[in-house]
C-alpha positions in Angstrom: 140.4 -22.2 22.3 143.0 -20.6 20.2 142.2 -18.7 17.1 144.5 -16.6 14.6 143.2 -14.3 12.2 145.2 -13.5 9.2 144.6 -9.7 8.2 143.6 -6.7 10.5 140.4 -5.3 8.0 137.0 -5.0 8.9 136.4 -9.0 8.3 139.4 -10.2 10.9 138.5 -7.6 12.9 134.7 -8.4 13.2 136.1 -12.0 13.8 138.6 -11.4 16.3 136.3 -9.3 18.3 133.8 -11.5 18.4 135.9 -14.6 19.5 137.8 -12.7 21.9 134.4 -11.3 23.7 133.2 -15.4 23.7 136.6 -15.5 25.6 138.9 -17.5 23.6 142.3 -16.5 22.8 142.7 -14.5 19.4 146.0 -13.7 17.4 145.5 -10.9 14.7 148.0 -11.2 12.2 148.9 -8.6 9.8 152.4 -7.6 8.1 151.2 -3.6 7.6 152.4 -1.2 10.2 148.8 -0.6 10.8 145.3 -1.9 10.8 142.5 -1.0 8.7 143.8 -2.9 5.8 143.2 -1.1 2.6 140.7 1.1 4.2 143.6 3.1 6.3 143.2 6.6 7.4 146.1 9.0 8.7 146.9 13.0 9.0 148.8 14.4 6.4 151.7 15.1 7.8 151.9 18.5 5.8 148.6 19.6 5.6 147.1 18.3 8.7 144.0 16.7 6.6 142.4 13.1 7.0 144.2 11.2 3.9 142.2 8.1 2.5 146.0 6.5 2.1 144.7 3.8 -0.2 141.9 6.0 -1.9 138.6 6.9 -0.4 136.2 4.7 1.3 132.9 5.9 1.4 130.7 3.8 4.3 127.1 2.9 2.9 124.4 0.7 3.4 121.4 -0.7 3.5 121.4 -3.2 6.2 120.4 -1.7 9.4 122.6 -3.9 11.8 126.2 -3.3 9.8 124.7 0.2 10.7 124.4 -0.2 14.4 127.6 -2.0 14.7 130.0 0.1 12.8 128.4 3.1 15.1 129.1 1.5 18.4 133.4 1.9 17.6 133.0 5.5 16.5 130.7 8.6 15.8 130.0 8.3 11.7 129.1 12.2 10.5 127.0 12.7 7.2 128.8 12.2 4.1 127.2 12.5 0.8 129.2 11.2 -2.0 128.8 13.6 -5.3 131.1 12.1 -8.4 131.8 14.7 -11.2 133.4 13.4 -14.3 135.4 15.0 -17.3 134.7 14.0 -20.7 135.1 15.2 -23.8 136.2 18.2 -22.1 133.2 18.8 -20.4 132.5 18.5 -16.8 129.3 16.4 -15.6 127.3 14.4 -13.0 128.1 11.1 -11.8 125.9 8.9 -11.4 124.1 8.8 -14.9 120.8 11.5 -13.7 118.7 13.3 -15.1 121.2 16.4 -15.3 124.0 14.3 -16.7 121.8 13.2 -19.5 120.3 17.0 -20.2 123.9 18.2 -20.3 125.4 15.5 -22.5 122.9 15.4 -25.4 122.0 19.1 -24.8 118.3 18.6 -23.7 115.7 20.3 -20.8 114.1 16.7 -20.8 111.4 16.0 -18.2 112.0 12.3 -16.3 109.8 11.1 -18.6 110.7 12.5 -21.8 114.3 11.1 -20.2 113.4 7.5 -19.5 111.3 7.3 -23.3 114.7 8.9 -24.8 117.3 6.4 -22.8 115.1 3.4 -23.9 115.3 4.3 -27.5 118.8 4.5 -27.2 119.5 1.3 -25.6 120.5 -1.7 -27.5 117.2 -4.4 -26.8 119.1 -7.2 -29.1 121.1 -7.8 -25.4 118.4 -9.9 -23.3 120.9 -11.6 -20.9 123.9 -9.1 -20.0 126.8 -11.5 -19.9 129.5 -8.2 -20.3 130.2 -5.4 -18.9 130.0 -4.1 -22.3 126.9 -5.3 -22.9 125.1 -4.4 -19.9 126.2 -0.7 -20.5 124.8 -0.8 -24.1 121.5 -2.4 -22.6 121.5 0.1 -19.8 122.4 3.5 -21.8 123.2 3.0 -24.9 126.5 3.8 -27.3 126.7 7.4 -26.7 127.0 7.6 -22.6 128.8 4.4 -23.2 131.6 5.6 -24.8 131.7 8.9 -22.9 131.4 7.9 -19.1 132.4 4.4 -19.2 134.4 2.5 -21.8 137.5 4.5 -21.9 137.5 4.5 -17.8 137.1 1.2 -17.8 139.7 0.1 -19.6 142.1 2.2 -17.7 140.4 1.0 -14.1 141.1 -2.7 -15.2 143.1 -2.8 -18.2 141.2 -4.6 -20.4 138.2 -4.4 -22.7 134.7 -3.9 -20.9 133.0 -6.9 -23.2 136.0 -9.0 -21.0 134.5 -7.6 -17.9 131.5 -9.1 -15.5 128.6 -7.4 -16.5 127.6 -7.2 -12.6 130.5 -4.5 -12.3 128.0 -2.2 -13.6 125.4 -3.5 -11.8 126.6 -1.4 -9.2 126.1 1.6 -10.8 122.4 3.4 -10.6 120.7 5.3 -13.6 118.6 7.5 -12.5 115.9 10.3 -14.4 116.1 12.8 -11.9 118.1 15.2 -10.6 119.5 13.4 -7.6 123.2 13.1 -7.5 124.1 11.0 -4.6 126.4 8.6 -5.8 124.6 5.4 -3.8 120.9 5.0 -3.4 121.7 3.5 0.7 119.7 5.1 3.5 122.4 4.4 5.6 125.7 6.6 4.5 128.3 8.2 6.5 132.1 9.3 7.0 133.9 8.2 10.0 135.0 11.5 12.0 138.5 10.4 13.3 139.0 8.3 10.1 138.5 4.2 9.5 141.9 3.0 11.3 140.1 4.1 14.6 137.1 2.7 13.8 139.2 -0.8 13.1 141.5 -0.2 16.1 138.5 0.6 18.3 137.2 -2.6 17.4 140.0 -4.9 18.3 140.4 -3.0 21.6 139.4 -5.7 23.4 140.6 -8.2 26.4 141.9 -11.4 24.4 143.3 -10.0 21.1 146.9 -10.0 20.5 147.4 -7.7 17.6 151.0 -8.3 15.6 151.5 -6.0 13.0 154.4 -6.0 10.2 153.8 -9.9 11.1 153.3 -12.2 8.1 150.9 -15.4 8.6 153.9 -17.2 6.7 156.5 -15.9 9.7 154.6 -17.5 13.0 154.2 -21.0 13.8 150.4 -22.4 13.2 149.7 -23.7 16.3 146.2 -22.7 17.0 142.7 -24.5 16.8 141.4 -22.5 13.8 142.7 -20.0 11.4 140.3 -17.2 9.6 142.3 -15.8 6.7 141.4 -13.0 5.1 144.5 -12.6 2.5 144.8 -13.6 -1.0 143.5 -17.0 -1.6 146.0 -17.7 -3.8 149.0 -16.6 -1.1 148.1 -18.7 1.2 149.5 -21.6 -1.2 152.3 -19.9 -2.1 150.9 -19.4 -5.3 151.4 -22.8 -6.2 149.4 -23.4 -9.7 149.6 -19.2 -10.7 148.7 -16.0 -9.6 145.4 -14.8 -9.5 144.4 -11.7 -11.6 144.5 -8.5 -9.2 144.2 -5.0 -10.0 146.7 -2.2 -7.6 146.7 1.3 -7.8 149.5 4.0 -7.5 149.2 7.2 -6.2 150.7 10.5 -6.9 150.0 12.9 -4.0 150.2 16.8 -4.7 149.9 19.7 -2.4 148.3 23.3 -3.4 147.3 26.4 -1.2 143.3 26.3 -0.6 141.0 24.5 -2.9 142.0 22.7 -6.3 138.9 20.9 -7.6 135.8 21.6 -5.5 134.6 18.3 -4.6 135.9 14.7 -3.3 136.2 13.3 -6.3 136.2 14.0 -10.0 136.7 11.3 -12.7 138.8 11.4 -16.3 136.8 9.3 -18.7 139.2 9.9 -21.8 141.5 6.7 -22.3 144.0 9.4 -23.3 144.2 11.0 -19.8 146.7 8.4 -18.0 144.7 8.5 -14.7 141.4 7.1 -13.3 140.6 10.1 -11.1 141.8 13.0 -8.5 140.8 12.9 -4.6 140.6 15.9 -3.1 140.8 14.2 0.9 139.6 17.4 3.0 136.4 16.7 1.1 135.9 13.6 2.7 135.7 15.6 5.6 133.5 18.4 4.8 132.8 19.5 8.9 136.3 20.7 8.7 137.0 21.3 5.4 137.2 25.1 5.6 140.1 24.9 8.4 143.2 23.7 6.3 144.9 26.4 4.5 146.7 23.4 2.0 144.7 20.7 0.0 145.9 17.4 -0.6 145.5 15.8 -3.7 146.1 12.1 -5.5 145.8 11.2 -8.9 144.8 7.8 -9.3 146.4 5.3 -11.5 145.3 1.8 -12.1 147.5 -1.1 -13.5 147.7 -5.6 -13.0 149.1 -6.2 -9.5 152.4 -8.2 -9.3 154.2 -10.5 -6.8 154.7 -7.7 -4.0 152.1 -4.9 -5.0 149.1 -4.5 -3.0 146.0 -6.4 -4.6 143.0 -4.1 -4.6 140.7 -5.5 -7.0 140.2 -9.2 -8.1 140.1 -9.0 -11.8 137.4 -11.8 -12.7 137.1 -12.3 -16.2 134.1 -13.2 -18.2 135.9 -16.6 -19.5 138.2 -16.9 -16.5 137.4 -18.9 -13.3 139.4 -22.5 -13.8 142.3 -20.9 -11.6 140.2 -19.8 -9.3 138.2 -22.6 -9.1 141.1 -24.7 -8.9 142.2 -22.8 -5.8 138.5 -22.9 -4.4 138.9 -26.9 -4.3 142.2 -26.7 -2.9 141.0 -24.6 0.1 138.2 -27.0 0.5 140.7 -29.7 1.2 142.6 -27.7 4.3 141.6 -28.7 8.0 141.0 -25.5 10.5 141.2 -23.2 8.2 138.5 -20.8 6.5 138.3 -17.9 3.9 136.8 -15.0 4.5 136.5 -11.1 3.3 137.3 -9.6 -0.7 140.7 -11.2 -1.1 140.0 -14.5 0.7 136.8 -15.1 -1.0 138.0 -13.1 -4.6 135.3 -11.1 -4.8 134.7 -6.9 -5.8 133.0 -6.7 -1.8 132.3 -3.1 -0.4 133.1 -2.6 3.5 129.1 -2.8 4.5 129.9 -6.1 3.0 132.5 -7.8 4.2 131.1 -6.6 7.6 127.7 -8.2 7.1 129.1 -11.7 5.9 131.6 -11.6 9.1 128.9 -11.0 11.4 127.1 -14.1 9.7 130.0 -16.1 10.0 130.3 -15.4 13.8 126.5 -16.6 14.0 128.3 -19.6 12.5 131.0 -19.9 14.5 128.4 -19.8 18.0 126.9 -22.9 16.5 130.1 -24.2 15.9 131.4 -23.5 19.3 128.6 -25.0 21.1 128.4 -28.2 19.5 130.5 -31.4 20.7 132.8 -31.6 17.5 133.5 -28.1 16.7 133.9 -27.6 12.7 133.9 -24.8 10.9 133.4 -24.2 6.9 135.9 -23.4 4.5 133.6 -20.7 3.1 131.0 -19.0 4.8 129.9 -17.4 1.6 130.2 -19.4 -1.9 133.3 -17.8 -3.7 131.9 -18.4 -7.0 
């Protein structure tokens, strides 16, 4: 059989691989110069460091066989991810610990004096967090509320947190210690030669054809299945509106030695224009000490248009009748299925999108070996 995939991320990738190995004949489509979709990693053409060329990508998880396979295409090195943040012109520790909370209010708390003091703080009126606003109250309260997280927020997507999901912040740990690893995961890591050759290594296979600067709209659909991983809402042409997105622009700087210390600090005051500054040889901390230049981006967030790069589907609390109206449109196409964050319009973190393409290939086995082969629109509910 014939397959295309539309994208060259981590979920066509997984895909193509997989087909390709079952040997069928697999066409990866993307219209970047490059694979590795927004998870792209180059040399800095100045400074000789590993650039994060669509802001970092720290790899982390908890399921053991997204572990094994993303180690079999490249050697991962440790990578602990320590967020500082800048408020109120003060510089603290990201996530919420025990040291951020002793710093903010002041304090030499115990864990348990901590936890006792948190809870009286937090607002107990909230019983079902429907908000990202009001999960944040529930979770810490007004005061770390409106230091670490409102006025970020609003700059990251541009609207109120109480218009938010509250399961953004889901995401985010509190924790009354002193342990400032940003993700709780026992598996984390950095790629050593960067993501793109992680993604490249995996469609190095007999079977693939890889064309990139290739748009899925510019080839002729002649193929038994397609597994598209772009915007849901691209793939018809927009037809009924655009779906919410969120892009980001960078501005890259270059200084001699070190300018910030660490990977990554964030700028919580709404008056500070940007989200955050990336210093990329810390990404890399086994080779850190052997550039004589840093490179630096600030971070700004703002709504995706027509030809910007959609990073982050913007799902508002009172806002799914497009999407579900594109949900049942997709549902109608024959040999076709949705797959990844933009397919399925979901906030999805790489472990992610690896683990639901390596279910879908389970899927696509069955599919395969049965008499009418028929595949789902959705491997994963999109809702």
């Amino acid at each position: 059989m014939k397959f295309c995939v539309v994208g060259a991320g981590f979920s066509g990738a997984v895909i193509a691989r997989h087909l390709a190995e079952a040997a069928h004949a697999v066409v990866v489509v993307d219209e970047r110069p490059h694979v590795g979709g927004n998870c792209h990693t180059e040399r800095d053409a100045e400074t000789g460091v590993m650039v994060h060329c669509y802001g970092p990508h720290i790899f982390h998880t908890a399921h053991e066989r997204v572990w094994r396979y993303i180690q079999r295409f490249g050697n991962f090195r440790l990578y602990t991810n320590r967020v500082k943040a800048i408020s109120g012109g003060h510089v603290y520790s990201l996530p919420v610990n025990l040291l951020t909370i002793n710093q903010f209010f002041g304090c030499t708390m115990s864990p348990k004096a901590a936890r006792v003091f948190i809870e009286a703080k937090a607002d107990h009126s909230i019983v079902n967090p429907v908000s990202f606003e009001e999960q944040a109250l529930k979770m810490v309260g007004p005061e770390l509320y409106e230091a670490f997280f409102r006025g970020y927020t609003r700059k990251q997507w541009g609207i109120d947190p109480a218009e938010l999901p509250a399961s953004i912040l889901k995401r985010l740990p509190l924790r009354f210690d002193y342990d400032d690893n940003y993700f709780s995961h026992p598996y984390q890591g950095m790629p050593e030669e960067g993501y793109t050759a992680i993604v490249r290594n995996i469609l190095d296979v007999s079977g693939i054809e890889t064309r990139m600067n290739c748009s899925f709209e510019s080839i002729s659909n002649d193929f038994d299945h397609v597994f598209y991983t772009g915007p849901i809402d691209r793939y018809f042409n927009f037809r009924i509106g655009h779906l919410a997105y969120r892009t980001l622009d960078f501005e890259r700087f270059v200084e001699e030695g070190d300018y910030q210390g660490t990977a990554v600090v964030n700028y919580c005051d709404e008056e500070v224009p940007y989200t955050r500054i990336t210093e990329h040889k810390y990404f890399a901390p086994w080779e850190k000490d052997g550039f004589s230049k840093t490179v630096c981006f600030r971070e700004y967030s703002r709504s995706a248009h027509k030809k910007d790069i959609p990073y982050y589907p913007v799902r508002l609390v009172n806002d799914g009748i497009l999407l579900d109206n594109y949900i049942e449109m997709a549902r109608e196409q024959k040999n076709v299925s949705f797959l990844g964050r933009l397919g399925t319009y979901r906030y999805l973190d790489m472990d992610v999108t690896i683990k639901e393409a390596l279910d879908a290939c389970n899927v696509i086995d069955r599919a395969l070996q049965s008499p009418e082969f028929s595949l789902p629109t959705f491997f994963v509910d999109p809702h």
